[in-house]
C-alpha positions as CSV (number, residue, x, y, z in Angstrom):
1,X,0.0,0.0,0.0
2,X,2.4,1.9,1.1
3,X,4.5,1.9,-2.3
4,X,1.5,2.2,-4.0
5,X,1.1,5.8,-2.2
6,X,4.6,6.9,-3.3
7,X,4.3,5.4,-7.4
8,X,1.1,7.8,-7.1
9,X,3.2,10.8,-5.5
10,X,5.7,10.6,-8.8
11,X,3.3,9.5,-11.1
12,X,1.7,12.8,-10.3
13,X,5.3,14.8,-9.9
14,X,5.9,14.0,-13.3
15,X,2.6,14.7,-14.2
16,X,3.2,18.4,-12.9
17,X,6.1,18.8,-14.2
18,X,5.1,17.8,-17.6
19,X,3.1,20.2,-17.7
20,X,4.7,22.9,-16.2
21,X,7.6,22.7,-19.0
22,X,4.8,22.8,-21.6
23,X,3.1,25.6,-20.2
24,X,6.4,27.9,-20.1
25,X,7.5,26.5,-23.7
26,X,3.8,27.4,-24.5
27,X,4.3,30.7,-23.1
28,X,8.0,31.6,-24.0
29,X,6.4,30.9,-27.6
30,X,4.4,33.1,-27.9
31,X,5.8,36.0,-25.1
32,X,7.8,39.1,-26.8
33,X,11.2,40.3,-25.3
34,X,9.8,43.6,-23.5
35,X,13.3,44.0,-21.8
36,X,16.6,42.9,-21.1
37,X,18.2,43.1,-17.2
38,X,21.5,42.6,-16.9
39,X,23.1,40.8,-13.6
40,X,27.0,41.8,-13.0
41,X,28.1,38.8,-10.8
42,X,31.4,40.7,-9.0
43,X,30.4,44.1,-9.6
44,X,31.8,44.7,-6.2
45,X,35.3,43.7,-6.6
46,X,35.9,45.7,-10.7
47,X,33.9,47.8,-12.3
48,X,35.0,47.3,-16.2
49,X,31.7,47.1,-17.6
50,X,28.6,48.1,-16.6
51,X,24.8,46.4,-16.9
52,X,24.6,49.4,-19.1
53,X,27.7,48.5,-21.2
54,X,26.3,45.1,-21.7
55,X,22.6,45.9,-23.0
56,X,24.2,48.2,-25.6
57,X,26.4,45.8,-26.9
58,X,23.5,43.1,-27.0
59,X,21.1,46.0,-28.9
60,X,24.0,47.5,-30.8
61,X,23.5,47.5,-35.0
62,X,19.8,46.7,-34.0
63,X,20.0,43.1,-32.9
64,X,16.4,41.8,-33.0
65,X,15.9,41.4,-29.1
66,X,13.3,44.1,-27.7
67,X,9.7,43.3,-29.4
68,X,10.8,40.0,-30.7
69,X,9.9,37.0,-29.8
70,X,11.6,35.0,-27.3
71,X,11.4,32.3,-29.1
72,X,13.4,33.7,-32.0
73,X,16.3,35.0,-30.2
74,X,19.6,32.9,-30.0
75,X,20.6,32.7,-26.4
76,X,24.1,31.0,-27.2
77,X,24.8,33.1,-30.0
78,X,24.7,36.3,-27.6
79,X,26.9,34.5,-25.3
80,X,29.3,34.1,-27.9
81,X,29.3,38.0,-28.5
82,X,29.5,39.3,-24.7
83,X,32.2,36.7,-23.9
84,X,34.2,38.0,-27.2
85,X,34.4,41.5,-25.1
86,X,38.1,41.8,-23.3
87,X,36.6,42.2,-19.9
88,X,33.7,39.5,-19.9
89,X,35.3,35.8,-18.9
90,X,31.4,34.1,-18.8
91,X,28.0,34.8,-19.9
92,X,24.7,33.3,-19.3
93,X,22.0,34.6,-21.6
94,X,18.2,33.1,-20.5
95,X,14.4,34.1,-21.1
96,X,11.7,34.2,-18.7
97,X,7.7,33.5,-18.6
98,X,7.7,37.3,-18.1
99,X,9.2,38.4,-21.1
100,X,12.7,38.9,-19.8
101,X,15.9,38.3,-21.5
102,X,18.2,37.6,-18.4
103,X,22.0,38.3,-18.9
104,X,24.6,37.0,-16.1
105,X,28.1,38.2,-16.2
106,X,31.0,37.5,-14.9
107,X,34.2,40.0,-15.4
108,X,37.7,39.4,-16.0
109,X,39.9,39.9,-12.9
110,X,43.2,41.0,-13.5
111,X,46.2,40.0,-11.0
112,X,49.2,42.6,-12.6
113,X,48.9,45.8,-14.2
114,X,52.1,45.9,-16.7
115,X,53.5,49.5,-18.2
116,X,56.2,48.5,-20.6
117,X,59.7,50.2,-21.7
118,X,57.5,51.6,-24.5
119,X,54.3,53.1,-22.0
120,X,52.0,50.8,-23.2
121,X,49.8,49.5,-20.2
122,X,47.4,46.9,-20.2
123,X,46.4,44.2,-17.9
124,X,47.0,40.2,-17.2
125,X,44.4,38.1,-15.8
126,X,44.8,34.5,-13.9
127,X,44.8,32.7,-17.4
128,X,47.0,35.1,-19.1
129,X,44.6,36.8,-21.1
130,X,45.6,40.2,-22.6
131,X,43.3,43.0,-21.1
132,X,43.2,46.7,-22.7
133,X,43.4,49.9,-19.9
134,X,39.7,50.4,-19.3
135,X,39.0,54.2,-19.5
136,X,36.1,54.5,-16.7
137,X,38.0,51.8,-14.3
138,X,41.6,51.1,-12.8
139,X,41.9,47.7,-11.1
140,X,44.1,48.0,-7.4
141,X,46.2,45.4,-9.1
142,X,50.0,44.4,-8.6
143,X,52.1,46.9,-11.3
144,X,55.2,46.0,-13.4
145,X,57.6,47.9,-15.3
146,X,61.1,48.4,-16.1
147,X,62.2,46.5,-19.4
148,X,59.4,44.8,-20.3
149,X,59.6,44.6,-24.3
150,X,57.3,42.0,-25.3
151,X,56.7,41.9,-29.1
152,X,52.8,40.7,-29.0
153,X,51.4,43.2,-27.2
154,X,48.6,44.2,-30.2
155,X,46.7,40.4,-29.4
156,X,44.2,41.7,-27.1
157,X,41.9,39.1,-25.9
158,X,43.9,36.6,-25.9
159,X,46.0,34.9,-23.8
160,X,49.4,34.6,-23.7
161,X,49.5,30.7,-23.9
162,X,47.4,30.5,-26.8
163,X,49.7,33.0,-29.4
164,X,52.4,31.8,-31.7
165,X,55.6,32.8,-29.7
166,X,58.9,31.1,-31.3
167,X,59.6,28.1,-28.1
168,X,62.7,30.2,-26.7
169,X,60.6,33.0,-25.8
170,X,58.2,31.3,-23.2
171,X,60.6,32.0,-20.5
172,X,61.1,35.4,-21.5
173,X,59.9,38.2,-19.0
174,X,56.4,38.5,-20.2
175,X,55.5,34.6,-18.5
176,X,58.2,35.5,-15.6
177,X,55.9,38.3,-14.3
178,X,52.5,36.5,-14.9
179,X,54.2,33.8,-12.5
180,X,55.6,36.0,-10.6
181,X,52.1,37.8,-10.3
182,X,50.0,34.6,-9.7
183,X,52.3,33.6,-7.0
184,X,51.9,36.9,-5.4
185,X,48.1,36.9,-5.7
186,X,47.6,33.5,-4.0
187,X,49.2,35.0,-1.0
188,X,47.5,36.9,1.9
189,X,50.8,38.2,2.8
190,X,52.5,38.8,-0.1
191,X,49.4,40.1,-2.2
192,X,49.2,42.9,1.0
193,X,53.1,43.6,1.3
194,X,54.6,43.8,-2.6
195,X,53.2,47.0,-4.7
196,X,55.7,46.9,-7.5
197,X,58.0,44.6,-9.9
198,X,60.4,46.2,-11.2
199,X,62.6,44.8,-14.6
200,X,65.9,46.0,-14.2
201,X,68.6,46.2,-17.2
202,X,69.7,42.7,-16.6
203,X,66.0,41.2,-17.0
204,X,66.1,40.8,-13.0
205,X,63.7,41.2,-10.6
206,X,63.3,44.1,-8.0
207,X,60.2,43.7,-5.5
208,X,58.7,47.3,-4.1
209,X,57.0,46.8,-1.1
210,X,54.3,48.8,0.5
211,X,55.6,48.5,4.4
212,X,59.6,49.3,4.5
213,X,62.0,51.6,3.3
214,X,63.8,48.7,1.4
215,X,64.1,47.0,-2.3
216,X,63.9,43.5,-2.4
217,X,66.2,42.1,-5.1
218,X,64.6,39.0,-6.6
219,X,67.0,38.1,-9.2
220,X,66.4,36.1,-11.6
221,X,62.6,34.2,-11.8
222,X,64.3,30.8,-11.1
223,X,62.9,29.0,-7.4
224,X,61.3,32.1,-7.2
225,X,58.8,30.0,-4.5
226,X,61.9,29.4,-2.3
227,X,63.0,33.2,-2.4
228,X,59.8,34.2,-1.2
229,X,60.0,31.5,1.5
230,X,63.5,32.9,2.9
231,X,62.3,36.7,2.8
232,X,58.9,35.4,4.8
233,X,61.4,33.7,7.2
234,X,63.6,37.3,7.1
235,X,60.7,39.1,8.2
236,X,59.5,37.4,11.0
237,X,63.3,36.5,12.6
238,X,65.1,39.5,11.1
239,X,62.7,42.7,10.4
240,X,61.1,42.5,13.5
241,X,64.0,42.8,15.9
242,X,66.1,44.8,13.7
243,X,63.7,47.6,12.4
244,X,61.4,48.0,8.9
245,X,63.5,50.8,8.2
246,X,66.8,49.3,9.0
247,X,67.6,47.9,5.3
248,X,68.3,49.9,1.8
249,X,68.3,46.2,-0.1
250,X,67.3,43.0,0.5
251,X,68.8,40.4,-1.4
252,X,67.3,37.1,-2.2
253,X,69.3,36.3,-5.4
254,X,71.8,34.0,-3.9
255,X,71.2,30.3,-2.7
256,X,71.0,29.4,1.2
257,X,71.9,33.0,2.6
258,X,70.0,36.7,2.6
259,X,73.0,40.1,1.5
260,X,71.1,42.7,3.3
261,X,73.1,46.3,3.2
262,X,72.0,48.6,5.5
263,X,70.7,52.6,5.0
């Protein structure tokens, strides 16, 4: 009797749902787009485009979307277009009973800012992905400068893993400091302590940081893990007793021992 009752429960289920779905496919049928409301997932963290921002570029070169039918509208082909923008990494494009076109975003977040030897900025995200300088926004991001003379630059959009750069060239600086910047990121402490990488002449490494009067001299992008690990270790046994401001330079560049001079 008793599984009897519960065949009954999800013959009926089914039987709702059935026709639930066929009401809405009914529905979204027949039901115009009256309007389109855009949903920016991280809107609190960057601000490089705006629910306004998106709704143009979906009704831009009068896309048939407002007064059209829902049915008619090609929800994956205007994912295809807001996900071609630099600063949009996913889209979800839906329709509603209501007459809605629904539009989630989520942005691009960039971990370094680089300026180059030529003063062209632009951004890197986690994945590598080329980022223009947004005019309405600047992301609080690590920066990087110095000799930086990268000759792909132009291939916005794109990541840096996915152009054609000749095999010697994927240690070159350009993949050092997106390393060097996804390291940094992934760290409370570091991500809160080191402002600035600076490229010197030699195609080192020279660490600003935000607390101290010092330079942290990196070297060369090689263990760079274990050079962070010694400089952790200087700060809690060394900085502490001895002062913030009792160092000009830090140097990490050497294996098994810190070169400190002092001011």
């Amino acid at each position: 009797m008793r599984l009897l009752k519960l065949l009954l429960i999800w013959v009926g289920i089914t039987a709702y749902l059935i026709f639930a779905l066929s009401f809405v496919s009914d529905r979204l049928g027949t039901q115009v787009c009256g309007k389109v409301r855009v949903h920016i997932k991280d809107s609190l963290n960057n601000n490089f485009i705006s629910k306004e921002d998106a709704t143009d570029i979906l009704l831009e070169k009068d896309r048939k979307i407002l007064g059209y039918p829902l049915s008619k509208i090609n929800t994956l082909e205007l994912e295809k277009i807001l996900v071609g923008e630099s600063f949009i990494k996913e889209a979800d494009v839906y329709k509603t009973v209501n007459g809605e076109l629904r539009v989630d975003i989520l942005q691009r977040k960039p971990i370094l800012r680089i300026i180059n030897r030529h003063g062209k900025s632009y951004y890197l995200d986690r994945e590598g992905v080329i980022l223009p300088v947004s005019q309405k926004y600047t992301s609080r991001v690590l920066v990087a400068n110095g000799n930086i003379t990268e000759p792909f630059i132009e291939e916005s959009t794109r990541s840096i893993f996915d152009l054609d750069v000749p095999e010697g060239m994927r240690n070159s600086v350009i993949y050092n400091l997106h390393s060097l910047a996804s390291f940094i990121s992934d760290s409370e402490l570091w991500r809160a302590q080191i402002a600035q990488i600076y490229v010197n002449s030699k195609y080192e490494y020279e660490l600003i940081p935000r607390v101290g009067a010092h330079i942290i001299y990196l070297g060369d992008a090689q263990d760079y893990e274990i050079k962070f690990h010694k400089l952790e270790a200087f700060y809690l046994y060394g900085l502490n007793n001895k002062g913030w401001n009792s160092y000009d330079r830090i140097n990490l560049k050497y294996e098994n021992q810190i070169v400190c001079t002092k001011r």
